[in-house]
N, C-alpha and C positions, 0 to 999 in steps of 0.2 A: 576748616577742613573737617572736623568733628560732626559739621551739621550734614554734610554730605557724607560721609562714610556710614552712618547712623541710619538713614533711612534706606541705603543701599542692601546694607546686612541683613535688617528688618526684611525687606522686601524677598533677600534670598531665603532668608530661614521660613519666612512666609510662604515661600511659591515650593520651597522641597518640602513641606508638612502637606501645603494643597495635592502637587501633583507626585510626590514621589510616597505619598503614606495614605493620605483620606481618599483620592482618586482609586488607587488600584485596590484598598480594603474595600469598597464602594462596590466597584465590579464585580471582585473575587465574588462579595457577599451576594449580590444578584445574580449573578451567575449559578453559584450553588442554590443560589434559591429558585430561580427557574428551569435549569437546565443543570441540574447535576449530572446526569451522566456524560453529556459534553463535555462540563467542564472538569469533570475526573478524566479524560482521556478517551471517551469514549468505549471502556475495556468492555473484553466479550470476556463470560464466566461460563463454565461449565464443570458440576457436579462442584459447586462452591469454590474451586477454582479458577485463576483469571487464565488465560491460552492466548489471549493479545488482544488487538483492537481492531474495531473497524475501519481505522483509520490509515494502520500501517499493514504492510503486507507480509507475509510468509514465508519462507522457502521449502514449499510444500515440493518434495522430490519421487517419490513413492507414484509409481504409475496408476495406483489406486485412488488417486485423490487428481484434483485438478489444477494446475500449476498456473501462477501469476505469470508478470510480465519477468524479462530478465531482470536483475537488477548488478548495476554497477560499484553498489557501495565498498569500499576498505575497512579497513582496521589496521594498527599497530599490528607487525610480526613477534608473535609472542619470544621468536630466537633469536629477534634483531631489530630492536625498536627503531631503527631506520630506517627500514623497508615495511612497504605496508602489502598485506594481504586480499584473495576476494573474503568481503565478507557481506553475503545478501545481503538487502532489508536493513544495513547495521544505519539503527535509527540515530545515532552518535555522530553520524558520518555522511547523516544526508548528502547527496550529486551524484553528479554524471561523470562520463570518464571523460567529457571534453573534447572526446575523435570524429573530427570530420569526417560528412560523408565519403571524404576520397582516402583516407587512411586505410591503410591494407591491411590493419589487425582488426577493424572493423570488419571489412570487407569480409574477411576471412572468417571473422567469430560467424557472422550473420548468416553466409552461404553455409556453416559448417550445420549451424544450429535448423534451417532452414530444410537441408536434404535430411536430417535426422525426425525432424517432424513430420516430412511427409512421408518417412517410410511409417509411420505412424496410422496415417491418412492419405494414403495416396488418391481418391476422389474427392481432396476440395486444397481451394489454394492454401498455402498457411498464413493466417491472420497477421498482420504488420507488429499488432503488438506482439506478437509471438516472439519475436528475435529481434526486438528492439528495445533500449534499454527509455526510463522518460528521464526526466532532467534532476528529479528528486531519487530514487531510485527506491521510492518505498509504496508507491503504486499500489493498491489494495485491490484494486479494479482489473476487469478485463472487458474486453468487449464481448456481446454477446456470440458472435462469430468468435472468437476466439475460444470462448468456452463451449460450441458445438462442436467447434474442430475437434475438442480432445473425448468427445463422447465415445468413440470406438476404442480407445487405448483403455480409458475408466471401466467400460462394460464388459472388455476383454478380461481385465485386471481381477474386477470384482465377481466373473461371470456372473454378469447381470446384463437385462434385455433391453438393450440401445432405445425401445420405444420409452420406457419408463424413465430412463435417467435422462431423456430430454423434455420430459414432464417435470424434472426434478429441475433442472437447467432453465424450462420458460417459466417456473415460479422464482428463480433467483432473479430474475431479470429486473433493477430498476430501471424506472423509466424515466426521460429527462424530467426537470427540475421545474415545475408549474405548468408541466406538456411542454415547451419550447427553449426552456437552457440548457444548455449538454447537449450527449448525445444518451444511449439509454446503455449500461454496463449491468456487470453481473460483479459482486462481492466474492472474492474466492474464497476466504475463511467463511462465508456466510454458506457457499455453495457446498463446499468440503462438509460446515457443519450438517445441512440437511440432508446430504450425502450420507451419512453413518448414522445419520435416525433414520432413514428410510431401512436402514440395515436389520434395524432393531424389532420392526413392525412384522 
């Protein structure tokens, strides 16, 4: 029994050192050695302080600035740890709310959110991602159309001239991913950010 239990154990103490220690210090260590900023989180810094990532998204509210996708995330009720709250973007909590298209609290956010944007813009449609929430709820991204839509509310906000801050708008714009993955988006922390250096100039 001895001769089999012996190389068994072996084997497991063997394969948790291989892949549960040397494998992932291996990567970690390539990783910071190629790609540190990736693999720190991708943080964005300003004036030596961190302000988030590119990775996760905002809840930028300020009619001054230009606002991400909705997002659906929760948190714990800090008056009732059984009941959870909205809380945007809360990276802890990544998802969606899980409401089908035919659900009336849906229904309802999206018409709500939907007439409030176009009194914003009433000459162009409002962008899908506008009032729609994605499946992670931390969405960094918008579409390029979605961040022209909100050019007259930002130019109003900042009285600033609508031709200039969609100069500001076609440089945030990436583009897909080798010309043909994706589609082409705009970073809103990135957009916000050269938004308030444009201020400075």
């Amino acid at each position: 029994m001895l001769k089999q239990i012996r190389p068994a154990i072996v084997m497991i103490v063997a394969t948790t050192v291989l892949t549960g220690l040397a494998y992932p210090l291996a990567m970690t260590g390539v990783a910071q050695a190629l790609f540190p900023h990736q693999a720190n989180g991708s943080l964005v810094e300003k004036d030596g302080k961190v302000i988030g990532s590119s990775l996760i998204g905002q809840n930028f509210t300020s009619d001054r600035y230009f606002h991400g996708r909705p997002s659906a995330t929760t948190a714990a009720d800090p008056n009732d740890p059984t009941k959870s709250v909205s809380a945007p973007y809360n990276a802890a909590n990544s998802g969606g709310s899980n409401l089908g298209p035919t659900n009336s609290s849906l229904i309802t956010r999206v018409k709500g959110d939907a007439a409030t944007l176009q009194t914003q813009n009433p000459n162009m449609p409002v962008p899908m991602d506008l009032v729609t929430t994605s499946g992670s709820g931390l969405d960094p991204q918008i579409s390029p159309d979605a961040a022209y839509f909100q050019i007259p509310r930002v130019a109003k906000a900042r009285n600033m001239d609508e031709a200039k801050l969609k100069s500001i708008v076609d440089a945030s714009v990436e583009s897909r991913e080798l010309g043909v993955l994706g589609e082409p988006v705009v970073n809103v922390l990135a957009l916000n950010q050269a938004l308030d250096a444009s201020m400075k100039q």
